[in-house]
N, C-alpha and C positions, 0 to 999 in steps of 0.2 A: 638935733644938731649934727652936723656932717662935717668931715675932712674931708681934705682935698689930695691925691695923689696924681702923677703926671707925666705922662709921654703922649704929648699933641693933647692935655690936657682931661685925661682918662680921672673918671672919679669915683674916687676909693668910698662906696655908700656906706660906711661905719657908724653905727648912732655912738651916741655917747656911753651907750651901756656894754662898748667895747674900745674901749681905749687903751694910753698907755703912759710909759716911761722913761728915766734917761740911770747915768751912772752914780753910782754913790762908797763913801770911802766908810761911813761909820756902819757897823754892826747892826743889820737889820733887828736881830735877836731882842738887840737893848733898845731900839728906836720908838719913841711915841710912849716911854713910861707912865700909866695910868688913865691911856685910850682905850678902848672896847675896839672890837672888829669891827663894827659898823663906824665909827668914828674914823681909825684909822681909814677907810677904805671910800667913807665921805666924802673926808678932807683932801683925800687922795683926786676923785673926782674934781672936785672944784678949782687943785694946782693943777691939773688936765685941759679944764675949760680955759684957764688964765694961759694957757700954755707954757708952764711954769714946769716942765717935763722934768726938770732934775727932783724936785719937791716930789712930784706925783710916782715917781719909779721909787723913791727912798720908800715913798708910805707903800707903794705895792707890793715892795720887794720885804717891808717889813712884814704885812699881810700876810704872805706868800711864807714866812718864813716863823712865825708865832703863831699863826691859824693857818696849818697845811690841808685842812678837810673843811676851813669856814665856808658859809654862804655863799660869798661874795670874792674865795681867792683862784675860781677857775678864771672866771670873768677878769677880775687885775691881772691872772698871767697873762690874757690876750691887750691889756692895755697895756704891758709890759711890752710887748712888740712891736706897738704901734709908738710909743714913746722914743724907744729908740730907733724907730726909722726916723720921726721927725728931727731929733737930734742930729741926723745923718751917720749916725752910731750903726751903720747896716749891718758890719759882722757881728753885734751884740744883738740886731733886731733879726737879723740869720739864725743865729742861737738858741733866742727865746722863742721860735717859733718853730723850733725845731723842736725842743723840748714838748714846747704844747702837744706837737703834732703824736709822739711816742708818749706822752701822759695822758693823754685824750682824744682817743682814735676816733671814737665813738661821741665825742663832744657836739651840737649843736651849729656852733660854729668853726668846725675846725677849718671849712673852705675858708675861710677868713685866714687863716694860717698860714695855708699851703699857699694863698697867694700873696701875703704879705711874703715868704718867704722867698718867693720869685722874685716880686720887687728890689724885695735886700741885697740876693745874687746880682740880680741886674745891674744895681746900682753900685756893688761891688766892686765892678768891673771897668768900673769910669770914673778917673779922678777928677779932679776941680775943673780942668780945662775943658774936661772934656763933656761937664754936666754945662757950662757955658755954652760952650761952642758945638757946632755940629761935625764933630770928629770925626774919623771912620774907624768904628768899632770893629770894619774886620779885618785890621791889618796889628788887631792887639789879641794878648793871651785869652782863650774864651773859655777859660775854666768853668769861672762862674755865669757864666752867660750861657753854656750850656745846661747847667745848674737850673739856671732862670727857669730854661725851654721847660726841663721838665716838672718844675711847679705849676707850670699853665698849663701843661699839657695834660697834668693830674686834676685841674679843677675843670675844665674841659669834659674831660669824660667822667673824671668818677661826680662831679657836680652841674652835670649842664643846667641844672635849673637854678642855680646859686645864682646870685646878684653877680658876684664875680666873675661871671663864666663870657659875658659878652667883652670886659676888657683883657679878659685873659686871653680870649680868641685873639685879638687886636696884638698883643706882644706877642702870640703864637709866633702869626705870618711876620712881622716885624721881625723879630729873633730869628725866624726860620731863614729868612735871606739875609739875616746880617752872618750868620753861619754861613751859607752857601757862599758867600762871594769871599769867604776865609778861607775856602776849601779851594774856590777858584783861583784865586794868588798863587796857591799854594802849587796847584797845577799847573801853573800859568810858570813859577818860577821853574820846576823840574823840568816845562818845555824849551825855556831859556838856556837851560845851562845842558840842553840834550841827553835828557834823561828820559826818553820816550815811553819805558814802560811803568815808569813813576809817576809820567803825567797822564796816559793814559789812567791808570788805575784812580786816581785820583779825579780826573775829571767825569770818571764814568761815576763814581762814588756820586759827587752832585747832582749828573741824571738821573741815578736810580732813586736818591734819599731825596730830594729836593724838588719835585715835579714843581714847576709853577713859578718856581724864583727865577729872577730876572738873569742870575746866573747863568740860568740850563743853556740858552742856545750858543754862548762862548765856551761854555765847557765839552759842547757837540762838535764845535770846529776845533778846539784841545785833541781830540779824541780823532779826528778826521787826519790831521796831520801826522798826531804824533804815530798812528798805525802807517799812514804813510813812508815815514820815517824809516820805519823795520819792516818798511816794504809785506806787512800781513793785510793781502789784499782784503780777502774775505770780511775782517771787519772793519778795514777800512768804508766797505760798500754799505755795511749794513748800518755805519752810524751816521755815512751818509744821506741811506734814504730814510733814518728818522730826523736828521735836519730840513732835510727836502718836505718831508710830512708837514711837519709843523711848523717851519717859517719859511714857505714856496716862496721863491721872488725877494728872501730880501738878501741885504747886506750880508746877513752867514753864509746863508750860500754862495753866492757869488766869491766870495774873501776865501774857499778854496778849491772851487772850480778852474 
């Protein structure tokens, strides 16, 4: 059995012997009087399968919280995460995978963690409108979206053979220029308002950390002017002839020639 997770339809391969959870008000302690561990932790399964996620996190959270070393309550913490992202509960599915990740370094599935937890940041980061519509995510706070980056960036390398390591790669680049063109405004405003060595430093920031995003060659002509600006030829020349290198003939160059 498989869930589904999504940006341009990326899919979260989780079998059912990792699922999860939602919020609950009673006392995990007292919950499920005269269940066993395997009962509670069942039945927990089965309100998972129905998608029934407030049911399924009460019994995992009871699990989790009456049998701390059972069978079965490493496995509900990771369903505990997955519950609450589906619920859209992200800072609680942030949380619980955070927890996992500092409880069980050494777990089996902790890649499943680290990138559930990037999901949660990411999706942190964008409210209703903005999970509707196609926003621009880099003209907003990127706390958590920096966050995101470096959940995929962790499964990435400390996991490239992980199932998750090819969608992770995918929000890499994604993430990585939706940052770059936040850094670019950013630039782009200190040029406006003649702040030369504020957009200089910040646009060379995008060239140096950002090779490849769509950013780089307008933060090359950021950089072209704003040295013009304060009249420093020398680097003015030099960030010229790496505009010139790498996009010979078009529209950059020319726009400060």
């Amino acid at each position: 059995m498989r869930f589904l997770g999504r940006l341009g339809g990326i899919i979260l391969p989780l079998s059912c012997a990792l699922l999860a959870a939602c919020s609950t008000t009673k006392d995990p302690a007292e919950a499920y009087p005269g269940e066993s561990a395997t009962q509670i932790y069942q039945r927990g399964e089965d309100a998972l399968r129905d998608r029934g996620y407030s049911e399924a996190i009460k019994r995992f959270e009871a699990l989790e919280v009456q049998y701390p070393y059972g069978r079965d309550t490493e496995t509900a913490e990771l369903h505990i995460i997955y519950a609450y992202y589906m619920s859209s509960d992200y800072a609680s599915a942030e949380s619980a995978a955070d927890r996992f990740i500092h409880a069980h370094p050494t777990n089996p599935h902790v890649d499943y963690a680290y990138y559930m937890r990037g999901m949660s940041n990411y999706y942190q980061n964008m409210g209703v409108f903005e999970r509707l519509f196609a926003l621009d995510l880099a003209t907003r706070d990127l706390t958590q979206i920096k966050k995101s980056y470096a959940d995929f960036d962790e499964v990435v390398k400390r996991f490239p053979d992980s199932a998750y390591a090819p969608a992770a790669h995918q929000y890499l680049v994604y993430l990585r220029n939706v940052i770059a063109d936040h850094e670019l405004e950013v630039a782009q405003y200190y040029y406006d308002h003649k702040a030369y060595v504020a957009a200089a430093n910040r646009a060379n920031l995008v060239v140096r950390h950002y090779q490849g995003a769509p950013a780089v060659p307008t933060a090359l002509v950021i950089m072209v002017k704003s040295y013009r600006a304060l009249h420093l030829t020398a680097d003015e020349n030099d960030a010229m002839k790496v505009l010139e290198y790498n996009y010979p003939q078009s529209s950059y160059v020319r726009s400060v020639k």
